[in-house]
N, C-alpha and C positions, 0 to 999 in steps of 0.2 A: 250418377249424382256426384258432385264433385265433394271433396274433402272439404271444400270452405261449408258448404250448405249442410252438410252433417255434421258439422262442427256445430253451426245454427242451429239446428235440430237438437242437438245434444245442451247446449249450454240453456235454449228454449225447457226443454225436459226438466233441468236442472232446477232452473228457475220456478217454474211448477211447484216441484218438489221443493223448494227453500218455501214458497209462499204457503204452503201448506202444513209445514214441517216449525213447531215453536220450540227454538232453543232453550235451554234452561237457563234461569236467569239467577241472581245475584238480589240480596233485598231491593238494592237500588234500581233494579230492574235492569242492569247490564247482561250483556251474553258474557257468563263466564267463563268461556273457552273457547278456543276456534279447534280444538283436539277433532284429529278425524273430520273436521269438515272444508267446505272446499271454498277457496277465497280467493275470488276475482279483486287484481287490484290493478289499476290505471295510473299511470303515469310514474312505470314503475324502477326507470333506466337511473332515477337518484333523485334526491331529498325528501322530502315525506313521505311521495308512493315506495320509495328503496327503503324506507325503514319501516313501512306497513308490510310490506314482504319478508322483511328481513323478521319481524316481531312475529309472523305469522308461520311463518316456517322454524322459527324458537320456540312457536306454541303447539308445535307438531300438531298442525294442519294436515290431513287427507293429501289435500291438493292445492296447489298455491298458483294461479293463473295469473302470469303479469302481462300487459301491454301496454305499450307506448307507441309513439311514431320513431322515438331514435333504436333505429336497429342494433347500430353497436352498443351502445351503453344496453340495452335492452339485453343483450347476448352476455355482457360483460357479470351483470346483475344474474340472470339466471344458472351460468358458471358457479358465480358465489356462490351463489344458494343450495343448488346440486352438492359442492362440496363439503356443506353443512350438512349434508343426509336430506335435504328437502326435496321434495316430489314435485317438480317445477315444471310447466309447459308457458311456452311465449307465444306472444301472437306483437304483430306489427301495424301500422297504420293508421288513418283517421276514423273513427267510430263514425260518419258520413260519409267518405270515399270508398276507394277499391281497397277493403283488408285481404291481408297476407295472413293464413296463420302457418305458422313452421309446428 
């Protein structure tokens, strides 16, 4: 089985378990935390998705999963973050084509 399909596998799992799993919320009904938990964010190589990862990994997230199509910026972004203490994994590509994940 290749690493891309049990990546599949895994983030499937994952998914599972989020759908099943009720954050604790805030009166307003917000998630008051992303502490400890795992946060896929898209389109992450800069401006909104690079400051959702960047917030997410200041809110000491678990695990902070970026991807985008731009490899470099994507690389550049998850350097940053590492360097902040964040627990970072990148994946590349179009969410319909051949993804890459590193």
């Amino acid at each position: 089985m290749s690493a891309f399909a049990k990546f599949g596998m895994a983030v499937g799992a994952a998914a599972l378990g989020a759908a099943m799993y009720r954050p604790k919320r805030d009166p307003k009904g917000n998630m008051s935390s992303v502490e400890g938990k795992t946060v896929l964010v898209t389109g992450a190589s800069q401006g909104l998705g690079k400051l959702f990862a960047t917030k997410a990994v200041e809110g000491k997230a678990g695990l902070v999963i970026l991807w985008d199509v731009d490899q470099k910026g994507l690389t550049k972004t998850c350097e940053e973050l590492r360097s902040k203490g964040g627990k970072v994994l990148r994946g590349y590509g179009r969410v319909l084509g051949g993804c890459v994940f590193l």
